[in-house]
VORO-615679 format. One line per 4 residues: their letters; for each residue y, x, z of C-alpha. Coordinates in Angstrom, 3 decimals. Layout:
! VORO-615679
a	Y X Z ~ ...;
! end
This chain:
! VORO-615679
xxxx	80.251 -35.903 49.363 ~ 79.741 -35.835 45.963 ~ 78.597 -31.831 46.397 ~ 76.363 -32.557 49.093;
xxxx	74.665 -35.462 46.804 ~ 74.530 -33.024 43.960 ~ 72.925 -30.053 46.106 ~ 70.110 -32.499 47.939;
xxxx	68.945 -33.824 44.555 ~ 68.861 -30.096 43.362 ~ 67.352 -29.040 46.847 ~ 64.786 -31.858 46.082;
xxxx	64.067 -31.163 42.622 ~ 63.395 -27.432 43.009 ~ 61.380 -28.365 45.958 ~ 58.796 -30.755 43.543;
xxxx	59.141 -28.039 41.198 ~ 58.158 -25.710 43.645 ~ 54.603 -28.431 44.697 ~ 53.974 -28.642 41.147;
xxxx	53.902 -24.847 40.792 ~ 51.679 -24.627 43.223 ~ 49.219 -26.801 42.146 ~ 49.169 -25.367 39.469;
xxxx	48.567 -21.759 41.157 ~ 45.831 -23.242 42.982 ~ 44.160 -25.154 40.005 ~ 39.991 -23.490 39.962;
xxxx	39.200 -21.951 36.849 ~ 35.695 -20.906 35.536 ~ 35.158 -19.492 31.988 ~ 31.621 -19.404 30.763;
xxxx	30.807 -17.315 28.057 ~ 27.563 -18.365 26.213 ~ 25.234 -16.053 24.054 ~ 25.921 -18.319 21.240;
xxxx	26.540 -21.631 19.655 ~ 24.267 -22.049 17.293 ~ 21.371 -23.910 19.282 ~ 21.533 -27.178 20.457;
xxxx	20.291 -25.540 23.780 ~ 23.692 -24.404 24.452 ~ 25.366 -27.109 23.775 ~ 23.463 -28.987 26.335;
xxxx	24.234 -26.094 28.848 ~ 27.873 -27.281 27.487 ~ 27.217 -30.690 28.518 ~ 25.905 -29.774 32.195;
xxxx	28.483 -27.355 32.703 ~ 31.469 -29.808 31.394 ~ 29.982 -32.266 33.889 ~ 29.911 -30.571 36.894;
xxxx	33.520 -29.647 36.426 ~ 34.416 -33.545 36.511 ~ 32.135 -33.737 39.827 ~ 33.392 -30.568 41.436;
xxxx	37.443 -31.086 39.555 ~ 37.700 -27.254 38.460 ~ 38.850 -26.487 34.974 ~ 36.380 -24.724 32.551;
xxxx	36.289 -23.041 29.378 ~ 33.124 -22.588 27.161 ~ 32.931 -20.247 24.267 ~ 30.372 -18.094 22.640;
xxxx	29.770 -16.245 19.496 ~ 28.512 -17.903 16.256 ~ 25.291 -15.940 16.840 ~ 23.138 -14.239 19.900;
xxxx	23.266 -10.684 17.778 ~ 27.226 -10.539 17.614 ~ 27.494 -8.529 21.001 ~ 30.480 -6.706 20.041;
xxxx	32.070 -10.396 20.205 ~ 30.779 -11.182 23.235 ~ 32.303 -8.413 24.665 ~ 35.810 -8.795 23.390;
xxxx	35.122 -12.738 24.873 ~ 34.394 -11.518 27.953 ~ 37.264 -9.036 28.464 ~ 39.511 -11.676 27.664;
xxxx	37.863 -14.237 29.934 ~ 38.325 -11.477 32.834 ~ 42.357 -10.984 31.501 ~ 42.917 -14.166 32.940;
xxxx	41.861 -13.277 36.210 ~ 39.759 -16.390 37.088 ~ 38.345 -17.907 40.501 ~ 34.728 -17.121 39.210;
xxxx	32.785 -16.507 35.429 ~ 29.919 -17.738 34.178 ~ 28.348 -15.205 31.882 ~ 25.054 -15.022 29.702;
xxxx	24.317 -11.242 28.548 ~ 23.286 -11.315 24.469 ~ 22.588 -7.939 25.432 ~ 21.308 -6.895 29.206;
xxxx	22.979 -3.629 28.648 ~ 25.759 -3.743 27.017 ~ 27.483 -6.100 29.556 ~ 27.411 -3.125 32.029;
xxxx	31.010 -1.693 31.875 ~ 32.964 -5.385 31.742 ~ 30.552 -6.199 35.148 ~ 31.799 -3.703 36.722;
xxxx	35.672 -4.644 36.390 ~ 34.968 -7.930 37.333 ~ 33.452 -6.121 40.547 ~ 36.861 -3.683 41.359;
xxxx	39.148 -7.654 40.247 ~ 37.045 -9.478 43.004 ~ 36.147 -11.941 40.635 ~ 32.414 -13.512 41.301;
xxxx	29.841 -13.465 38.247 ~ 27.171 -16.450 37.678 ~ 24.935 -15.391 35.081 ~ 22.748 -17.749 33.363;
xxxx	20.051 -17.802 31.283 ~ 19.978 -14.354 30.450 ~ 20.595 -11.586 33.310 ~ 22.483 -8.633 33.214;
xxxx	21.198 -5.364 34.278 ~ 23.526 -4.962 37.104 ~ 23.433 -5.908 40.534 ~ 27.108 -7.395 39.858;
xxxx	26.383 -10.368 39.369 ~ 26.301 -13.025 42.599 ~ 23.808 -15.483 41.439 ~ 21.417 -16.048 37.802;
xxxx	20.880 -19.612 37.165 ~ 18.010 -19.629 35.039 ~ 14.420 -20.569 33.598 ~ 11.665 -17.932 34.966;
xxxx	11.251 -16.903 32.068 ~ 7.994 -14.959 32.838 ~ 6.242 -17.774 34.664 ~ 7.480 -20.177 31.707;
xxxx	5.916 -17.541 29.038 ~ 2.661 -17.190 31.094 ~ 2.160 -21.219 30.712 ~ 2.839 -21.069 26.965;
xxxx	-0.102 -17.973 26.902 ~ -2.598 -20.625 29.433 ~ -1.871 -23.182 26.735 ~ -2.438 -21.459 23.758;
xxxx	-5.792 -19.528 25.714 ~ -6.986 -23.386 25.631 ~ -6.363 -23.844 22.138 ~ -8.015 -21.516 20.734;
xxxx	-10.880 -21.674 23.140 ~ -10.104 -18.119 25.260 ~ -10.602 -16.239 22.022 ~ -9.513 -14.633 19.206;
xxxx	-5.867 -13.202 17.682 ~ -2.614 -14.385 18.546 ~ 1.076 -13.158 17.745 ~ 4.835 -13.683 19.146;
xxxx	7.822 -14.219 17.366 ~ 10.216 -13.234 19.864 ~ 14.034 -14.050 19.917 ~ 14.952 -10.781 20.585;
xxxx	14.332 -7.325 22.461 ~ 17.478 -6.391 24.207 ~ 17.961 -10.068 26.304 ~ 16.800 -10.449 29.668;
xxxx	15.226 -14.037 27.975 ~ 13.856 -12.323 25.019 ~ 12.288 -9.315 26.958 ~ 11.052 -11.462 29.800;
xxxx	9.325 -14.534 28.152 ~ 7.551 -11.985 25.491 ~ 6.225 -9.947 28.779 ~ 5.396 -13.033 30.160;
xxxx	3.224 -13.913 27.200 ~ 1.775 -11.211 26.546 ~ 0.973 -9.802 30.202 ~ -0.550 -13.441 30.880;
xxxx	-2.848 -12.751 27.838 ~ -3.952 -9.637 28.623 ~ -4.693 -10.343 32.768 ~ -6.895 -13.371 32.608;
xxxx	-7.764 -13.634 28.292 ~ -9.648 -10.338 27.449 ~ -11.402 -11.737 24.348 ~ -8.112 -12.659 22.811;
xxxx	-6.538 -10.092 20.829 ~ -2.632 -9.733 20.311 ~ -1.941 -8.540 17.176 ~ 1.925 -8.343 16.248;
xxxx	5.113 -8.826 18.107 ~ 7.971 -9.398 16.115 ~ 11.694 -10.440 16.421 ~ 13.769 -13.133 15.044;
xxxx	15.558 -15.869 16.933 ~ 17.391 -17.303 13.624 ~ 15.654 -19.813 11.415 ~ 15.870 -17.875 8.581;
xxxx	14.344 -14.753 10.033 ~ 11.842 -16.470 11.838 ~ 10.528 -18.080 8.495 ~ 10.221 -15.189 6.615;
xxxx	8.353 -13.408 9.955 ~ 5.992 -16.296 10.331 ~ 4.342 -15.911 6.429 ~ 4.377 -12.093 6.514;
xxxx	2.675 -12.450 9.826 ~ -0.108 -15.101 9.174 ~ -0.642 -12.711 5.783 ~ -0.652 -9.720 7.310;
xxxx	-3.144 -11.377 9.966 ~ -5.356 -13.804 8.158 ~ -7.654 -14.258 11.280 ~ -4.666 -14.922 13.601;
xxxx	-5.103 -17.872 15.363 ~ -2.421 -19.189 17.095 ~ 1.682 -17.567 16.904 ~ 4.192 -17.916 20.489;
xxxx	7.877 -18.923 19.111 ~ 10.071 -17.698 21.933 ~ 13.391 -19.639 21.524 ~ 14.403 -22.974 19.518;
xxxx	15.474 -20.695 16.316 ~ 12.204 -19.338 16.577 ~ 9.853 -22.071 16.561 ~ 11.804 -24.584 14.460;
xxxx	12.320 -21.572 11.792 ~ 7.975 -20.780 12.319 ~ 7.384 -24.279 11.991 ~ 9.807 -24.680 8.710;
xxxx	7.350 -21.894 7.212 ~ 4.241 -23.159 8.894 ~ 4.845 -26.380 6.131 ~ 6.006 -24.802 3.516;
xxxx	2.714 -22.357 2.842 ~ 0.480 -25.071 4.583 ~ -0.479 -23.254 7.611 ~ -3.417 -23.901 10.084;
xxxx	-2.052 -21.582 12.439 ~ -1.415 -22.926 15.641 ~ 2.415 -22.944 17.057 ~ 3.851 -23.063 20.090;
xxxx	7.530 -22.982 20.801 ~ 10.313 -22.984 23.512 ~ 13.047 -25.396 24.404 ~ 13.933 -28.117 22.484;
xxxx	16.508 -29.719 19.667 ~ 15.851 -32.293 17.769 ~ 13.739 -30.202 14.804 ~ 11.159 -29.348 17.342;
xxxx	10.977 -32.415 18.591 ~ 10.136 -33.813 15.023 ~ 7.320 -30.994 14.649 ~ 5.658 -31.569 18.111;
xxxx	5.513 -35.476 16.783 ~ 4.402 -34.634 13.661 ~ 1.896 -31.704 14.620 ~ 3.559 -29.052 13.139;
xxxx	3.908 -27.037 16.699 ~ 1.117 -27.942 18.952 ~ 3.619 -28.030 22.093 ~ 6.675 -26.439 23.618;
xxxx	7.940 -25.345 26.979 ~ 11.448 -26.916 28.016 ~ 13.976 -25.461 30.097 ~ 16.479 -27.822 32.185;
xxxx	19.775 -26.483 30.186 ~ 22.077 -29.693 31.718 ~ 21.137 -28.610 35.046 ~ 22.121 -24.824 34.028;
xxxx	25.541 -25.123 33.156 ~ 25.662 -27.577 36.121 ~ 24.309 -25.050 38.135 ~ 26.898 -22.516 37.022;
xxxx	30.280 -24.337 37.840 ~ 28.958 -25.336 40.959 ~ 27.753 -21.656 42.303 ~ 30.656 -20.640 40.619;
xxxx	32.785 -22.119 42.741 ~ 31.168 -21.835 45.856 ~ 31.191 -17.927 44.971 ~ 34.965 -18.255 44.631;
xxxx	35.202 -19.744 48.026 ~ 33.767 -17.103 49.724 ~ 30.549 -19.051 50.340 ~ 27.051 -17.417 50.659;
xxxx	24.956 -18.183 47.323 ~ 21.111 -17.734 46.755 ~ 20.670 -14.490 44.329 ~ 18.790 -16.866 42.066;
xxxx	18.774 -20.413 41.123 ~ 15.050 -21.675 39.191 ~ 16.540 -24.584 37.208 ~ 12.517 -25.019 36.355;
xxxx	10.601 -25.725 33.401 ~ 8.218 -27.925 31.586 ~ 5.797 -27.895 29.074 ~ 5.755 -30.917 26.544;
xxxx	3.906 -31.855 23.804 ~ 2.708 -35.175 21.717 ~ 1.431 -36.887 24.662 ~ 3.857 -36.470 27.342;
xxxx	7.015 -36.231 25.285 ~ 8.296 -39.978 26.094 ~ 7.743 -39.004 29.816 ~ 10.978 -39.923 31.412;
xxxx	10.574 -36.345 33.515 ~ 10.188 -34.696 30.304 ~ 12.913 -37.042 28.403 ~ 15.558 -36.111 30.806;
xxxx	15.591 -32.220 29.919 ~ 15.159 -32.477 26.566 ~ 18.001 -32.462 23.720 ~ 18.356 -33.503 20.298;
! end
């Protein structure tokens, strides 16, 4: 009797063992590797992403590299991320290209790709949850084309030239500019998404270009760094920016950038774990998601539309 008690409590115990083991197996995960941590705007695509995992009960991971130029880092992040063979990735390409090869393997493992923010050039991915970047650009070009009175020189400072966001949003500018603006003049692109960078471009620009009117900033580094140097040589140049953090939101209030346009980067990384796992399901998905965009300035800041997709 004795034996029969021992072997149904070991019968039972290897049984829960065996439950538990399976719940395990069957626990959703979704890495999502970010083009970097050093904006505020991806932190809030943290926040959105970190939420819908709560809603939707799927385990997440978030990691990027320290800065949008380390691609090599990326890469190695993203090769591990695929190592662990999960239900679905979310993925934002530093560098459009250079994603290519690691796309592809997650095609031959089955695994389903969300990018966001920033595409890939590959048709791997299942889904882009993202800003239109073009559209959002072509808004900040209208705006600035009011400013300045249809007329006269303008520049971009541009995050970068190998991102889908970078390429996109100075195309969008630009092309905006040049279909419906022909008395204003474009008169240097540049790149810098850092701070630092973007300072030094902004007072090489505005002296290279003393008649330049108004400068596009093309990510947060961008316009907070242009807006740093727009103070510091006491420049009348017009700026406008893109997204948010609290730095720009302190220049837009005190006039230092004239207004910005805001992405939605909560809804994002939202966006991501939920057509992430939908993807992993087997479930049809739209090949893009518009998360939308705003344009905010002095007077409409405190709008609780506005308010809700900004971030400090």
């Amino acid at each position: 009797m004795i034996c029969k008690r021992k072997l149904l409590a070991l019968t039972a115990a290897m049984t829960l063992a065996g439950f538990g083991s399976a719940a395990q197996a069957q626990e959703v995960y979704i890495p999502l590797i970010s083009k970097g941590f050093q904006h505020q705007f991806w932190q809030a695509v943290r926040a959105g992403a970190e939420q819908a995992a709560k809603d939707f009960k799927v385990k997440i991971t978030y990691e990027g590299p320290e800065t949008e130029q380390m691609v090599d880092k990326q890469m190695d992040m993203l090769s591990a991320a695929l190592a662990k063979k999960p239900a679905a990735i979310g993925f934002a390409a530093t560098d459009s290209k250079a994603a290519i090869p690691l796309m592809k393997k997650a095609r031959e493992m089955k695994i389903p790709v969300v990018a966001f923010d920033s595409g890939v050039d590959s048709d791997v991915p299942v889904t882009t949850a993202a800003t239109d970047s073009k559209a959002s650009a072509a808004l900040a070009a209208d705006k600035v084309a009011a400013m300045i009175g249809s007329d006269g020189e303008v520049a971009v400072i541009a995050h970068d030239q190998v991102s889908s966001t970078g390429k996109d949003r100075r195309d969008g500018f630009v092309n905006q500019i040049k279909a419906k603006y022909p008395k204003i003049k474009i008169v240097d692109i540049q790149y810098g998404g850092d701070q630092l960078k973007a300072n030094d471009i902004f007072k090489t620009m505005v002296k290279a270009h003393p008649k330049v009117k108004a400068i596009f900033a093309t990510n947060e580094g961008a316009a907070i760094g242009a807006g740093t140097a727009k103070k510091e040589i006491k420049s009348a140049v017009i700026l406008v920016g893109y997204d948010s953090g609290k730095g720009q939101k302190d220049m837009i209030m005190d006039g230092t950038i004239a207004g910005s346009i805001t992405q939605n980067p909560v809804g994002i990384g939202y966006k991501v774990v939920e057509y992430g796992l939908k993807a992993a399901k087997g479930e049809k998905v739209p090949n893009r998601i518009d998360t939308g965009f705003y344009w905010y300035d002095k007077s409409n800041i405190a709008d609780p539309k506005i308010a809700a997709v900004l971030y400090d």
